[in-house]
N, C-alpha and C positions, 0 to 999 in steps of 0.2 A: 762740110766737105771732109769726106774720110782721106786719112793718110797711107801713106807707103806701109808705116806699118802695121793699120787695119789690113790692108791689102794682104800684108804679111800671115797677120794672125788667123784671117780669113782663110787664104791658101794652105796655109800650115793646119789648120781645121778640119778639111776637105779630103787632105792628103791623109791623117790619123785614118777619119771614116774611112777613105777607097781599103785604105792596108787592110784596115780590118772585116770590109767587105763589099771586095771585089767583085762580085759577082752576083752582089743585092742590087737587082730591078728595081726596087721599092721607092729609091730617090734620085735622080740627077741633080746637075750641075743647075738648073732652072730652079728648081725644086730650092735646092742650097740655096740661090742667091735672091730668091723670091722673100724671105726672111733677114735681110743684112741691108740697111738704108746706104746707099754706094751711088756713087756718080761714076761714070764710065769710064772716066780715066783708070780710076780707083782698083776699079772692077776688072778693066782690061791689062792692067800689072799682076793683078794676082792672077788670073788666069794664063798669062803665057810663065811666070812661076809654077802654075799645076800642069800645064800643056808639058816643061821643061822637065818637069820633074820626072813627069810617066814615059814620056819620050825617053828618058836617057834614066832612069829607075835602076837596070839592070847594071850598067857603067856605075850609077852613082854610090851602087852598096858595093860594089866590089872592090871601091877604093875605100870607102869607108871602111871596111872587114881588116883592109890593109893596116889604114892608119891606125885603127883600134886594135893593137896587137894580142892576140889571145881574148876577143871579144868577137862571140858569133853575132849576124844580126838580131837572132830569136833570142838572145842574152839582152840587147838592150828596150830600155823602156819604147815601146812607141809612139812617146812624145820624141825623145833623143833621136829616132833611126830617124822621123818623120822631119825633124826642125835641120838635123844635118842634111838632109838628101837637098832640102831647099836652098842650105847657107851655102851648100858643095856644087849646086848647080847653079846659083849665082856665082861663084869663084868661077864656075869653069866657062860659065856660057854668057856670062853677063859685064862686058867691061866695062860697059859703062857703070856699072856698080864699084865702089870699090871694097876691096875683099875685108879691107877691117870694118865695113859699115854692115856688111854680109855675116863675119862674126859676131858682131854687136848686138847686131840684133837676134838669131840668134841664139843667141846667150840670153839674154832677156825674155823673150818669147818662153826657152826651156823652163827658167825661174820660175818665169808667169804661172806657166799651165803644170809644172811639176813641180823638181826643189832646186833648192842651190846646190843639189851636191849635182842637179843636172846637169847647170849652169858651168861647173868644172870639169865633168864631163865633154861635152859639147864642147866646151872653148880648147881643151886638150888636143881633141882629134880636129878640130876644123884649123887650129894653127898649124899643125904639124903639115896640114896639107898645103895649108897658105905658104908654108916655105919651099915646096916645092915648084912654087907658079915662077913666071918667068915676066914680072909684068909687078911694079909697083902695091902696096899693100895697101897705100894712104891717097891714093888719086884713082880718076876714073878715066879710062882712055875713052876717047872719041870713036866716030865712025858705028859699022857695025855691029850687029851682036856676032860674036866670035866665039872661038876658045881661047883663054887665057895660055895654053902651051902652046911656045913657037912652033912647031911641027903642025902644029894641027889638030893632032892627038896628044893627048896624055901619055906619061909612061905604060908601059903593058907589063913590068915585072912587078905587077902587085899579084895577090893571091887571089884564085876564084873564089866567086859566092857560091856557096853549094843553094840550090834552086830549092 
């Protein structure tokens, strides 16, 4: 039985391919998953992680651009942009997750498939965002998926992503 974080590594996988082509016919998500031995559960977590991701992609770098001051997205690696959009859309959209298990991993992940200077990286900007949530670091709230900020929305004075 694969775990959460095959799941992880999976979707973080998927997400690298789309970034880098978006617009290639040549494979689906069928395609992807027709190659990864997954039981449904497995399977059905990383996908609403890629669903989460591409839904809210646009939000997700624009806070990242923020946290990473004087860092464009086309400056970072993409493992980094890829494994943050995931750990930053679990912080925001996933409470039943909790935001240090979202860093953790991750961090890990970045290790994995790049270096540890990723690994400092990554955990830099995904903390500095975890401080601005409004909602425990170290537990998982109950109920549904949500956003993490009490409004509903996140802050809006971060800086735009240039497109």
């Amino acid at each position: 039985m694969a775990t959460r974080r095959d799941a992880r590594e999976w979707a973080f996988q998927y997400l690298f391919q789309y970034d880098f082509n978006p617009e290639d016919s040549s494979w689906n998500r069928d395609r992807f998953w027709a190659e990864k031995e997954t039981d449904a559960r497995t399977r059905r977590f990383a996908e609403e992680l890629i669903e989460g991701v591409l839904q809210n992609r646009e939000d997700l770098d624009r806070r990242i651009v923020g946290y990473a001051e004087h860092w464009d997205l086309d400056r970072m690696s993409g493992v980094d942009r890829n494994v943050m959009r995931m750990a930053l859309y679990e912080m925001l959209y996933r409470p039943d997750i909790p935001p240090i298990v979202s860093i953790n991993e991750a961090v890990d992940i970045a290790k994995h498939f790049s270096t540890d200077e990723s690994g400092r990286f990554v955990n830099g900007i995904l903390d500095r965002a975890r401080k601005d949530l409004k909602r425990p670091s170290r537990t998982a709230e109950g109920g549904e998926k949500k956003t993490a900020w009490p409004s509903g929305k996140a802050p809006t004075d971060l800086p735009a992503v240039d497109a």
